[in-house]
N, C-alpha and C positions, 0 to 999 in steps of 0.2 A: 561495440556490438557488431557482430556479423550482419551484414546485408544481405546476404543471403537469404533462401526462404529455406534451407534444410531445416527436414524434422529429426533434430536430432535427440531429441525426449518426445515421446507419441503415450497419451493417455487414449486407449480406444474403445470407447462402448461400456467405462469400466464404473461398476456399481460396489460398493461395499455395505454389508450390515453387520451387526454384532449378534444381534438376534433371530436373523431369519426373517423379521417380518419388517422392521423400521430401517430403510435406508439413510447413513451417514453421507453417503455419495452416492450420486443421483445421475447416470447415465453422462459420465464425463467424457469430452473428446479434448484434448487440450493438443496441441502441440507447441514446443521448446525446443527456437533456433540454437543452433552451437553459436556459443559464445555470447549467448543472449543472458542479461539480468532478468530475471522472470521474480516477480513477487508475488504470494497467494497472500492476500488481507479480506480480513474477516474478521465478524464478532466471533466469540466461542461457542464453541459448536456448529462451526459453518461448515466444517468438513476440509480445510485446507490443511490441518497437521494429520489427521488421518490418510489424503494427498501425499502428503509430504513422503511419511512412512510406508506408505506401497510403493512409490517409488525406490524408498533406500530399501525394502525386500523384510520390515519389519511387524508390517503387516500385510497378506494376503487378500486381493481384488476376491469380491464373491461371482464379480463377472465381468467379462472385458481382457483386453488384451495391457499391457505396458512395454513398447520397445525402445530400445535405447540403441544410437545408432545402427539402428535400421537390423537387431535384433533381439527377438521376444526374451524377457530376463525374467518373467514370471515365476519360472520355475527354479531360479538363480539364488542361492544363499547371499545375504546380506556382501559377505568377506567378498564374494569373488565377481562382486559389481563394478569394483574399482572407484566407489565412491567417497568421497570424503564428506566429514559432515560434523558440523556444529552445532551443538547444544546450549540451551539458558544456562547449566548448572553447570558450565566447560567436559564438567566429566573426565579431571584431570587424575591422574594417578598421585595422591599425595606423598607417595612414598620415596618416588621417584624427582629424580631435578630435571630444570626444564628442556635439556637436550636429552636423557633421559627417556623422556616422555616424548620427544620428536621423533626419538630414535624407534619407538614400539611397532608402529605403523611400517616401518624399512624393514626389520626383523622378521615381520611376519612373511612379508616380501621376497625375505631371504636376498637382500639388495648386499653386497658386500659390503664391510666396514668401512673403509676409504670414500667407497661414493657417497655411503651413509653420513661422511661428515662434512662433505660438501653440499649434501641438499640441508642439511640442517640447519649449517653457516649461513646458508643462500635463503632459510627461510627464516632465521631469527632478525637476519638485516632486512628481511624486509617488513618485518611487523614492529624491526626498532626497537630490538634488543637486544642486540647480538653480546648487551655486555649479562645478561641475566644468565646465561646458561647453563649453571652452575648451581642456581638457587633451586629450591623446591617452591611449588604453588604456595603454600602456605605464606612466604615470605613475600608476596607480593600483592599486589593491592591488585582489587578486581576486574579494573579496566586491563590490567598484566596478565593474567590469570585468562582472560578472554581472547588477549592478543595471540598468549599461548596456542588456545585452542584452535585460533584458525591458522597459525603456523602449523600444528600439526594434521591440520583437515589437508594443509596444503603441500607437506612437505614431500608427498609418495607422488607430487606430479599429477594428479587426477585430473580427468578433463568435465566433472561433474562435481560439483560441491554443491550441497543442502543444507540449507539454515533453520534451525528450527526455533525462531524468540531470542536469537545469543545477545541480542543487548538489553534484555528485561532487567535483568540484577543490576543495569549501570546504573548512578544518576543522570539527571537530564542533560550537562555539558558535557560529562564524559560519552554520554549514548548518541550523542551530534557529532562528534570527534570522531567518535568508532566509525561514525556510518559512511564521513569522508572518508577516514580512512581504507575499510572495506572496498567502499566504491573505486577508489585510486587502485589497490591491488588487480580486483577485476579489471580495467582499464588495460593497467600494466600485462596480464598474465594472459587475457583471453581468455578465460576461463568459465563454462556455462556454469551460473547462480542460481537455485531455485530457492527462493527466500520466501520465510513465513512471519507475518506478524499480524495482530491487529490495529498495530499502530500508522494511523492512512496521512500522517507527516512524514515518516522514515521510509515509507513505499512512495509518495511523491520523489523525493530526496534521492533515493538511490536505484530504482528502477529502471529499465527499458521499457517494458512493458507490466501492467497491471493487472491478476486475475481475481476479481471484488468478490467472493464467495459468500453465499447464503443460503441457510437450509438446505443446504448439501447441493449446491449448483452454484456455477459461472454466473452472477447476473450482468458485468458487464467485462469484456479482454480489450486492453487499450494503453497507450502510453498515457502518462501521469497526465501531460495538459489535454488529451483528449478527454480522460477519465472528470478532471476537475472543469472543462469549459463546457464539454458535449455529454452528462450524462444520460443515459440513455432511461431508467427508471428513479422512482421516487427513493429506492432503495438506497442506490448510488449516491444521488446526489445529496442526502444525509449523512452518510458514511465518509464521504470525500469533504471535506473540507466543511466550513461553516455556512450554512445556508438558510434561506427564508421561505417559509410554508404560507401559501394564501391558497384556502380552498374556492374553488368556482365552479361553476361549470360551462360548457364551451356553448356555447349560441348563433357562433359563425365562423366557416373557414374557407380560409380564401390562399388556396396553392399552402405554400410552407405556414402560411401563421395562418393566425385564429385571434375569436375576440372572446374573454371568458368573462364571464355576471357573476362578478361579487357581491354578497348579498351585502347592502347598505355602502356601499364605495361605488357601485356600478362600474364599465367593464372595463377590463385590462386586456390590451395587445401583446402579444405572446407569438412563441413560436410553438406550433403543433408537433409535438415528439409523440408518436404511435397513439396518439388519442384523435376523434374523428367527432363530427358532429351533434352534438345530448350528452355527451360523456360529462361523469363528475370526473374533477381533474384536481391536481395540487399543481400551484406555480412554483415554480424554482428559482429563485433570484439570490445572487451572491450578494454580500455585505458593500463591497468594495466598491460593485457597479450601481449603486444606491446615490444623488446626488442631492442634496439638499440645498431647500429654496432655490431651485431652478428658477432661469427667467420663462413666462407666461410663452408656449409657444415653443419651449426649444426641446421639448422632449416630448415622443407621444404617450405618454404615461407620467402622468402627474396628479398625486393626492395630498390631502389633508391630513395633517398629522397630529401627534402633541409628542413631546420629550418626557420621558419618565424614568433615564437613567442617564450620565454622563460616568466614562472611567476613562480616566487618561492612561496611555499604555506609551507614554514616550512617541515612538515615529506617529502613532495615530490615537481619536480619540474615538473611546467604542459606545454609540448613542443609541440606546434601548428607546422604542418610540413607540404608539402603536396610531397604527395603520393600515386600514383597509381590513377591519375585525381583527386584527394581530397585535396584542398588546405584547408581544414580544419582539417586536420587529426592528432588526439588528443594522445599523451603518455603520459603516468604519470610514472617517473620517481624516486624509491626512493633516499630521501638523507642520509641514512644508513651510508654510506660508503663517506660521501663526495657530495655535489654540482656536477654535471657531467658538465665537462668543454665541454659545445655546447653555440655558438654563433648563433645570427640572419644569416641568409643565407647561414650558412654551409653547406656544403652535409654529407649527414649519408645516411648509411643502415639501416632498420629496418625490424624487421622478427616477424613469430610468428605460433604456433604448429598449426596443418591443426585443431585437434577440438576444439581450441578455436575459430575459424572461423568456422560460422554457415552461410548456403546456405538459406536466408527468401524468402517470396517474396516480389515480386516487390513493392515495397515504394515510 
């Protein structure tokens, strides 16, 4: 990833609707280092493949600017963006074999024949195929088929490539596989990645930085362990990763933390994230940072519990409990050291450090 702070993708001031009246995209300012992985995740209809496609020049900003090194391409047809770009469906020419189909993209180009087969060489050995060349997509099984397509997003050399879902159609080992692999290319290439999914494992996974979209806005831009250790709203921190809901409200704050009154648990020490004084508030606490039967004393946050589910998951075991009014309340438990002898409807203590409890709001 560049260190640098250029803006080398600038979304500015930029609103899109379909109708005139309901905005899709909600007054975006983004900017995207050169050489940066950038990912937009979101549920559907958050507004980040519509992002996506103003960018590649496939849909039209209703207002706002989009420049691309440090010139305005608004008014730019698709072709002569210089962008490459990957699709769920590959969108391979079946007619054609797969150099073939590396070769479309140079053609247009009007790149000579000769050089034409050394970027093509150059881009089938790097997606590790270089023995397929010859076959048509139909002959190849789907994670090939997809390798394809980002050998040909990559073969014309662009310093901008767009993802749009391209590991939807995998199964799950082959979509883990892809994502290292992906990731290794960008490494290898330099290459600025604006990647879209709603999958917030594969944007942990292969990101630089993460733009968490909802309801046609940014709600939080951050690298993965910021996103998953510091989120900023209730929104985030459900979206990211596996989390624990305890509603309260705040009673007293004192500098960064706060004390929140749970009704029937009484209060929890927290950290205050953009919530202040009377506020009804949601806690956020991860699975992980969850310790059971603490000793008396060693944590400032410790409650009563009872056990109401056990699954054993291998590295760890995942304990449904309920606590502090949350009959859903999640532990992840490792088995390091052993299986933890808890049965169905036992009572435990469970405790946990005041900042890994974050103060959101209301959810």
């Amino acid at each position: 990833m560049a260190t640098g702070q250029d803006k080398y993708v600038q979304f500015i001031d930029i609103q899109k609707s379909y109708d005139g009246e309901t905005l899709v995209v909600k007054d975006l300012n983004l900017s995207i280092r050169r050489g940066e992985f950038l990912t937009m995740l979101g549920p559907s209809g958050s507004g980040k493949t519509t992002t996506l496609l103003m960018l590649a020049g496939f849909e039209v900003p209703t207002h706002g600017r989009i420049m691309l090194d440090g010139r305005p391409i608004d008014n730019m047809p698709p072709h002569k963006r210089n962008i490459g770009m990957v699709f769920q469906n590959y969108a391979l020419f079946p007619h054609m074999t797969v150099e073939e189909n590396l070769a479309f993209p140079l053609e247009v180009r009007k790149i000579p024949n000769a050089e034409q087969q050394t970027k093509i060489k150059r881009a089938l050995e790097m997606v590790k195929l270089a023995a397929f060349g010859k076959r048509r997509p139909g002959q190849l099984s789907g994670g090939q088929q997809q390798r394809v397509a980002v050998a040909r997003a990559l073969v014309f050399e662009p310093q901008l490539v767009l993802m749009d879902e391209p590991l939807g159609a995998l199964d799950k080992q082959l979509r883990e596989q892809m994502q290292l692999e992906i990731k290794h290319i960008h490494h290898d290439l330099g290459v600025t990645i604006v990647y879209v999914t709603h999958d917030q494992s594969e944007a942990l996974t292969m990101s630089d930085r993460i733009a968490v979209f909802n309801d046609g806005e940014i709600q939080q831009l951050a690298t993965p362990g910021d996103l998953y250790e510091q989120p900023q709203n209730s929104f985030v921190a459900q979206f990211i990763g596996e989390n624990n809901k305890i509603r309260g409200k705040i009673v007293a704050v004192n500098g960064t933390g706060c004390q929140v009154e749970v009704p029937g648990a009484g209060n929890v020490q927290a950290l205050a994230v953009k919530v202040g004084m009377g506020d009804a508030t949601t806690l956020s606490l991860r699975p992980e940072r969850v310790r059971v039967n603490p000793a008396p004393g060693t944590l400032p946050n410790i409650f009563s519990g009872k056990v109401e589910e056990l699954i054993y998951l291998g590295d760890h075991t995942r304990v449904r409990a309920s606590v502090c009014g949350n009959n859903d309340f999640v532990i992840k438990v490792p088995n390091a050291e052993g299986v933890p002898a808890l049965s169905p409807g036992a009572a435990i203590s469970v405790g946990w450090k005041t900042e890994d409890c974050r103060a959101l709001d209301a959810f």
